[in-house]
C-alpha positions in Angstrom: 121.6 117.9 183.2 121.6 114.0 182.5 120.9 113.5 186.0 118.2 115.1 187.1 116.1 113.9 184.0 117.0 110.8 185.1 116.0 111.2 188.6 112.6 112.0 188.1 112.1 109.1 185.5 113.0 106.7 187.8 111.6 107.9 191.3 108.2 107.6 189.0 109.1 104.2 188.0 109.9 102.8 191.0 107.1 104.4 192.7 104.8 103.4 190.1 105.9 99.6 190.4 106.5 99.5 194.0 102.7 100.6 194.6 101.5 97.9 192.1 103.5 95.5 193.0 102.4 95.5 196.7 98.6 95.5 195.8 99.0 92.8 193.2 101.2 90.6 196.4 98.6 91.6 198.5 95.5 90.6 196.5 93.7 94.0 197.7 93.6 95.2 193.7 91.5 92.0 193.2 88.3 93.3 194.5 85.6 95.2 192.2 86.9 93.0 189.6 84.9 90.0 188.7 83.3 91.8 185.6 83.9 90.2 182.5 84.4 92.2 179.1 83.4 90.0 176.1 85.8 92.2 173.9 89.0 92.6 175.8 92.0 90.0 174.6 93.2 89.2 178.0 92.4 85.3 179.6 91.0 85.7 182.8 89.6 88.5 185.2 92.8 91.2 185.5 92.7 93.7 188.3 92.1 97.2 187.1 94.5 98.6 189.8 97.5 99.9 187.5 96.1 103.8 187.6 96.4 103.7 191.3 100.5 103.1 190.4 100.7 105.4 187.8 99.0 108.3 190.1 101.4 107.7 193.0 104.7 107.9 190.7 103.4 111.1 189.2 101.9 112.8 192.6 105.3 111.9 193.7 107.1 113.9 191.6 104.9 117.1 192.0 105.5 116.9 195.4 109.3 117.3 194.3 108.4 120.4 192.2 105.8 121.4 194.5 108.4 122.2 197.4 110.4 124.2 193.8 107.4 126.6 193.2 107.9 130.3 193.5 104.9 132.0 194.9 104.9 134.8 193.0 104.7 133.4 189.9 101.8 133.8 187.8 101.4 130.3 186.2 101.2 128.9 190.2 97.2 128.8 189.4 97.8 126.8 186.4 100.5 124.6 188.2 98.1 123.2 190.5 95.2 123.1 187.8 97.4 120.5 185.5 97.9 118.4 189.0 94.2 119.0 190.4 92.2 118.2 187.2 94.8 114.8 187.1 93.7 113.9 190.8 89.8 114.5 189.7 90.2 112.5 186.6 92.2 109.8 188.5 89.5 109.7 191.2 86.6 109.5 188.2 88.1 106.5 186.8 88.7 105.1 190.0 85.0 105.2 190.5 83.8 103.4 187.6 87.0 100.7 187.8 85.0 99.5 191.1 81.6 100.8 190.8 80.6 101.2 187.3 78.9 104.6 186.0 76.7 105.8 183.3 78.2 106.9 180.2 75.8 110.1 180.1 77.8 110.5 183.8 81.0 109.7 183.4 81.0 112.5 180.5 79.3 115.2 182.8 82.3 114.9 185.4 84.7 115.0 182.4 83.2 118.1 181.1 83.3 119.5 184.6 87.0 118.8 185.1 87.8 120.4 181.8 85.7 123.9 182.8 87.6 123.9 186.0 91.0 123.5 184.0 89.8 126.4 181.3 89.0 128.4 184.3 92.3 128.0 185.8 94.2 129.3 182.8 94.6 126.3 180.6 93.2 127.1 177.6 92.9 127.4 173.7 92.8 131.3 173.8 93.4 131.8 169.9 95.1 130.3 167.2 95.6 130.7 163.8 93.1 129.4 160.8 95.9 127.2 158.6 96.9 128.8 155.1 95.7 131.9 155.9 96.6 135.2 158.2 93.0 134.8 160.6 93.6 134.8 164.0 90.6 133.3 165.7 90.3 135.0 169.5 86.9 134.7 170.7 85.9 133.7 174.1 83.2 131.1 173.3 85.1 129.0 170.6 87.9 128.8 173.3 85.9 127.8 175.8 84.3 125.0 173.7 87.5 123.7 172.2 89.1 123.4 175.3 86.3 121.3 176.6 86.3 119.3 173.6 90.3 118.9 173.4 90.4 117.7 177.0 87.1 115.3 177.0 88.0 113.9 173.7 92.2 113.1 174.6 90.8 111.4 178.1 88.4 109.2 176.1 91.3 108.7 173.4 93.2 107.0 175.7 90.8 105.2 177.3 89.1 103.7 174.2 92.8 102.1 173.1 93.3 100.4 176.3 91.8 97.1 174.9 95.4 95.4 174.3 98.1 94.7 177.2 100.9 97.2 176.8 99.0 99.0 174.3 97.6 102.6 176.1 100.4 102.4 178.6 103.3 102.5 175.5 101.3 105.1 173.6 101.0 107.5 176.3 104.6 106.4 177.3 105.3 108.3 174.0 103.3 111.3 174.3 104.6 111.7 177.5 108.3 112.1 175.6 107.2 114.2 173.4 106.0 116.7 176.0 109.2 116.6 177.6 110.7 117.7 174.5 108.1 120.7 173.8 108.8 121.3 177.7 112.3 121.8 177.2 111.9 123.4 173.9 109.9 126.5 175.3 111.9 126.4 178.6 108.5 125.5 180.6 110.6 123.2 183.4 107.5 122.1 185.4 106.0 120.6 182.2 109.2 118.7 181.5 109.7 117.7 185.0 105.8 116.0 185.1 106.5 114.8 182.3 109.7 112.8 182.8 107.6 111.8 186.3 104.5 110.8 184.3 107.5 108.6 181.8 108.8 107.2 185.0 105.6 106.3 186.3 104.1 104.5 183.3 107.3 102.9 182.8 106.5 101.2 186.4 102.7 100.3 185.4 104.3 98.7 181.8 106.6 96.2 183.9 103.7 94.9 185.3 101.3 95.7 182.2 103.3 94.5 179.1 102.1 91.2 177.3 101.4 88.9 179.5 99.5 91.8 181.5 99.3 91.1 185.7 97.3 94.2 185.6 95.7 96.8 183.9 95.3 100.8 184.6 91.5 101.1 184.3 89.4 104.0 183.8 91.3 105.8 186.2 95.4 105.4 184.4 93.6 106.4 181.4 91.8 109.8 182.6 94.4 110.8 184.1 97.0 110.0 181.5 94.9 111.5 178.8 94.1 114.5 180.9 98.0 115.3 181.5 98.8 115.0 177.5 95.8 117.2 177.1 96.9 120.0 180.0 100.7 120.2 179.6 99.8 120.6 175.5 98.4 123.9 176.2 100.4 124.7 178.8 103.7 124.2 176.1 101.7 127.0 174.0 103.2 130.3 173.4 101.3 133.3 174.0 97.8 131.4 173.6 98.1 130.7 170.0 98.3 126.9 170.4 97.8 125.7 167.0 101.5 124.4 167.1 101.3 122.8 170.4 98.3 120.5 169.2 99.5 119.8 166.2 102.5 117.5 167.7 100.1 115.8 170.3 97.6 115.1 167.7 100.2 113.4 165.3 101.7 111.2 167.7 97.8 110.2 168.5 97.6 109.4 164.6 97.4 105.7 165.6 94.1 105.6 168.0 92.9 108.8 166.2 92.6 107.1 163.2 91.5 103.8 165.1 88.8 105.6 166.6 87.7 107.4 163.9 86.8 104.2 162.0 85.3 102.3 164.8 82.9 105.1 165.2 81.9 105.1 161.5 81.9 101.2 161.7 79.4 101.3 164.5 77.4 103.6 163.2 77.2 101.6 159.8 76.2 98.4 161.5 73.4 100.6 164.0 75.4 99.8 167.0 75.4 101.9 170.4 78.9 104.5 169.0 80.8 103.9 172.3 79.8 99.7 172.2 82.9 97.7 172.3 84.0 95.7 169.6 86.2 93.6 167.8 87.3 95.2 164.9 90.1 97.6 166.5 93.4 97.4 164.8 95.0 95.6 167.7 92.4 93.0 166.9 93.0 92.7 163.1 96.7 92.2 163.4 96.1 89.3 166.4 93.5 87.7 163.9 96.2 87.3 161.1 98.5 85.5 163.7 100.6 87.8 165.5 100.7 87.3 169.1 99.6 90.1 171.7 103.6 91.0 172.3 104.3 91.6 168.8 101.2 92.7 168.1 101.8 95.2 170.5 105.5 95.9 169.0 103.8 96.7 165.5 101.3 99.2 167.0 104.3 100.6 169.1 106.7 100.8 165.6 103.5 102.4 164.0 103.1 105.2 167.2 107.0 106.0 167.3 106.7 106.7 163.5 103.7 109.2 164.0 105.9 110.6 167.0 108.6 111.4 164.4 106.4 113.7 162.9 105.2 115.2 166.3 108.5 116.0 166.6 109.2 117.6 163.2 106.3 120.5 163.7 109.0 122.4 166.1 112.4 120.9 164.3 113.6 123.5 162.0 110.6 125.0 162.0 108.4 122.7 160.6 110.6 122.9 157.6 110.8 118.6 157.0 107.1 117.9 158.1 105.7 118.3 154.9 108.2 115.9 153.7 106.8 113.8 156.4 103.4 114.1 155.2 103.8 113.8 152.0 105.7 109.7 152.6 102.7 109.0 154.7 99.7 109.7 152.3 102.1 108.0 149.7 101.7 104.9 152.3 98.1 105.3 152.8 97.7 105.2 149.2 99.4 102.0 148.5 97.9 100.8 151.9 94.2 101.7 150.2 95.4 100.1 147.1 95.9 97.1 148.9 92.4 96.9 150.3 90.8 96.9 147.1 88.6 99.6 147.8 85.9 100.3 144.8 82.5 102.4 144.1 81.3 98.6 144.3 82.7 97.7 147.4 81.3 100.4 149.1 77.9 100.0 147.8 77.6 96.9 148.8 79.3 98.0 152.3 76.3 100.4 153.1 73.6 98.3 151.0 75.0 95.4 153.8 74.7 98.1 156.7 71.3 99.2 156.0 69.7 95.7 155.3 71.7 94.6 158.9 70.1 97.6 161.1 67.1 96.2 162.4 68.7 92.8 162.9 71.4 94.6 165.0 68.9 96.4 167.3 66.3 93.4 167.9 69.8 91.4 168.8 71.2 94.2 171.1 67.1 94.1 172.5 67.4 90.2 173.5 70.8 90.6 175.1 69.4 93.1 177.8 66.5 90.5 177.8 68.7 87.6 178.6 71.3 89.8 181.1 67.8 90.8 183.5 66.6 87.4 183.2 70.1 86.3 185.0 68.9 87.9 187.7 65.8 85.8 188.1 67.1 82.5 187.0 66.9 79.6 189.5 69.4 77.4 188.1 71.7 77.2 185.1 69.5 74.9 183.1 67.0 77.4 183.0 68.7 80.7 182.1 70.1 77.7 179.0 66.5 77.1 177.9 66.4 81.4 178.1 69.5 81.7 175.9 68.0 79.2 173.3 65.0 81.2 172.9 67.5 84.4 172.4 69.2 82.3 169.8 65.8 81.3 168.0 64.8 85.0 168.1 68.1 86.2 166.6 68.1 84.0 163.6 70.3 81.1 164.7 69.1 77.6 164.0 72.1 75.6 165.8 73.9 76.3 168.9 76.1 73.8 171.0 77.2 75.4 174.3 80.1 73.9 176.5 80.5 74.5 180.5 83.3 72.4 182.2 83.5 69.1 180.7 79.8 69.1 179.5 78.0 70.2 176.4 74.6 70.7 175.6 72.9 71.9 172.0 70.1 72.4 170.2 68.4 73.0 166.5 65.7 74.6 164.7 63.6 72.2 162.7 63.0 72.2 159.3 66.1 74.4 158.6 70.0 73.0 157.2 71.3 72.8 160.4 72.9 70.1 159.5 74.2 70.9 156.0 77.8 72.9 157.2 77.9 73.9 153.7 74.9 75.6 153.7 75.6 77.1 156.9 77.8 80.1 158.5 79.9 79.1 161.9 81.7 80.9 164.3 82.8 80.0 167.5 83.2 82.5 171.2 85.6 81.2 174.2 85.2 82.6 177.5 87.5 82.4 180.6 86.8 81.7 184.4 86.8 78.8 187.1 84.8 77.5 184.5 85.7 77.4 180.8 83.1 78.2 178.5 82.7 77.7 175.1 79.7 78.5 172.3 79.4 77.6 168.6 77.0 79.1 166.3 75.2 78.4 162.9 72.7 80.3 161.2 71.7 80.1 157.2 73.7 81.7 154.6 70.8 82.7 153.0 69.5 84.4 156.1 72.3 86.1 156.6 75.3 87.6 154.9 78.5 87.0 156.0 78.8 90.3 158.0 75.4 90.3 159.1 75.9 87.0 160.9 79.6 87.3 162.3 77.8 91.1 163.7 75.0 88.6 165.8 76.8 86.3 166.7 79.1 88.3 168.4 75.8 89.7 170.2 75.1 86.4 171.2 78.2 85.6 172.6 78.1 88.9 174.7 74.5 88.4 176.0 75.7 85.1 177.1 79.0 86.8 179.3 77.2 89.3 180.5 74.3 86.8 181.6 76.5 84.4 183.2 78.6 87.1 184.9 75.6 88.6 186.5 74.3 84.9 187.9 77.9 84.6 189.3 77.8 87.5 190.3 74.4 87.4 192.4 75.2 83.7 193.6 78.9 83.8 194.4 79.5 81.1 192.6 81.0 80.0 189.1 78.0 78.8 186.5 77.7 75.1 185.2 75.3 73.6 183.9 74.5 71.7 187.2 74.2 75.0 189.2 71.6 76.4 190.6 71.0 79.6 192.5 71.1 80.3 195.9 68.0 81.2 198.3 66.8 84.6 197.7 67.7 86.9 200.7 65.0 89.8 200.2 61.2 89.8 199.6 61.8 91.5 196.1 64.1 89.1 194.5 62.5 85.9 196.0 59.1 87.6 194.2 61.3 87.7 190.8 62.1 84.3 191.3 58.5 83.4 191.9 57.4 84.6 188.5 59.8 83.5 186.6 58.9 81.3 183.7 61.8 79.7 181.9 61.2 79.7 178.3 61.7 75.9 177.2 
């Protein structure tokens, strides 16, 4: 029995690595990738190309199984739905790895994927309302909770993948778990993808864990988070599935939880609710010290805790998971405790948030500004006379802004910009053929300590983005010296011809 589960993890694994290993040799997973995210913790542009591993180690192993089938079975249909709606998923995050869709888009064709899957026989047919005997079976609240369960476990998955090793480990774990419930229920297909699906991201991971050479993208992350979501139902009994979701959804405790509070952070501050930002967990624990591996190790000690209690809904018959529960609110109680959360804190929390809203959106309004002016720029010098007026606008009265080996800065008069005790300062590092570095100031009694660290890191966005669409229109890395090559269309030589740096 050993063997065989071995097998399949490691014809994944090598598959998975072989595959990335010859793109990253080759250099062909470099292209599509000159983007810059302001957010992400990685140095440097890292190809995006891991999914494309991580999809040939698991397609791989259904082939195996494939060739297994037997025709008359009536979960066939379903079979090739868990493996079809893992291609589509895989090929929508492909998409937006090299050409970037809309949000509004990108959720359509997830929404799409997850009707074909409910159609095809995975679904949340009933299940049971908790402390009671109601048995919910109604064709419209399945269909809705499928599409939510699937849409919401892709985008899970995807919104974690901001740390090296992070989403990869995570779903490493999930993926374990399903082999378990697999095996449990005697469902072999699920247990055999799933043991591929381990092997495979075990591959990506060699090439993915702290110091990443790549990442998986969009299109690891779909497809990862659309297996978890398809082999949970399909490890249901009888369509009551309540059970089966349960175990998922506590080894997901960690980005869960992450998620939930970056949501109600966003919406506190009046940010977009799916913006980036820097106030993950991940991004806590590296800003007390703790480097990405360990950082990762933490998260991954954190996960395989909330796994135990995955686990736990099925041992014994759930007969130790309240136990389970019961230690962890005891550690989110001392945890709270340990935040000093008060009526006063929280007052001054939202008082904070409403009072930062409008300063939030005009901010978010002059970074578009400053990205569309990018395109118009004729030389560096310029689109740095357009970022000082950005500054202005936003509140900032001093800014010193390094390129390469030169600095430039500038101040507001008649304002303490150069009292530093009067003054808040942060400082944004950004990573290319050119290095580029950008310190802040504004007023303490402009702002409030939130408030200004929340612009700032606006600002220091705006000016990524900006600079990553010059390079990207020029083909060449911004200095200060630089200047933008001759327009090769009547539309954009027009754009240049009106534009009016703001000095």
């Amino acid at each position: 029995m050993l063997f065989p589960l071995l097998f399949f993890i490691l014809l994944g694994c090598f598959t998975s690595w072989l595959v990335i290993h010859c793109l990253l040799a080759t250099g062909l997973g470099q292209a599509g990738n000159a983007d810059r995210q302001h957010h992400h913790t990685h140095v440097g542009v890292i190809p995006r190309i891991g999914g494309i591993g991580i999809a040939a180690g698991f397609g791989l192993t259904y082939l195996l199984c494939f060739f297994q089938l037997n025709a008359s079975d009536n979960q066939t249909i379903m079979h090739f739905a868990v493996v079809g709606g893992a291609v589509a998923a895989f090929m929508l995050g492909f998409i937006d790895d090299f050409r970037p869709l809309g949000a509004k888009l990108k959720l359509l064709a997830q929404i799409l994927i997850a009707v074909a899957a409910y159609k095809c026989g995975l679904s949340i047919d009933s299940f049971m309302i908790p402390f009671t005997a109601t048995r919910v079976d109604h064709e419209l609240i399945s269909f809705v909770l499928t599409i939510g369960w699937f849409v919401a476990i892709m985008n899970l998955i995807n919104l974690i993948d901001g740390l090296d090793g992070l989403a990869g480990g995570v779903g490493l774990m999930l993926m374990a778990l399903l082999a378990y419930l697999g095996y449990q229920h005697a469902i072999i297909f699920s247990s055999i993808l799933a043991l591929g699906m381990i092997g495979a991201i075990l591959g990506f991971l060699f090439h993915n864990f702290p110091p990443a050479k790549c990442y998986m993208g969009d299109s690891g992350a779909y497809m990862i988070g659309y297996v978890i979501a398809a082999l949970s139902l399909m490890n249901s009994e009888k369509g009551a599935v309540l059970a089966a979701l349960i175990a998922p959804m506590l080894a997901l405790a960690l980005p869960i939880v992450d998620v939930a509070f970056a949501l109600l952070r966003r919406g506190l501050k009046g940010l977009p609710l799916f913006r980036p930002d820097r106030g993950h967990i991940h991004h806590r624990l590296m800003g007390s010290g703790l480097s990405r591996r360990n950082t990762v190790l933490v998260l991954y000690a954190i996960s395989l805790f909330a796994l135990v209690g995955g686990v736990l809904v099925f041992a014994d018959r759930g007969r130790y998971l309240p136990l389970f529960l019961g230690f962890v609110f005891i550690i989110v109680i001392f945890a709270l405790r340990g935040q000093k959360i008060s009526v006063d804190s929280l007052q001054i929390l939202l008082t904070d948030s409403l009072q930062s809203r409008q300063d939030t959106r005009n901010a978010l309004y002059l970074k578009n500004w400053l990205v569309v002016e990018a395109e118009r720029a004729d030389s560096a010098v310029h689109l740095w006379s357009d970022f000082r007026f950005v500054l202005k606008k936003m509140g900032f009265c001093r800014a010193e802004l390094t390129m390469g080996a030169e600095t430039r800065d500038f101040y507001v008069p008649n304002t303490a910009h150069e009292d530093l005790d009067l003054l808040w300062q942060e400082s944004h590092e950004s990573h290319g053929e050119v290095s580029v570095a950008l310190l802040l100031y504004a007023e303490k009694e402009q702002f409030s300590e939130s408030q200004f660290s929340q612009v700032a890191d606006i600002a220091a966005e705006a000016l990524v983005l900006a600079r990553g669409k010059w390079e990207e229109i020029n083909g060449s890395p911004m200095a200060f010296d630089s200047t933008a090559k001759q327009a090769t269309d009547y539309r954009r030589q027009k754009a240049r011809n009106l534009y009016r740096p703001t000095y």
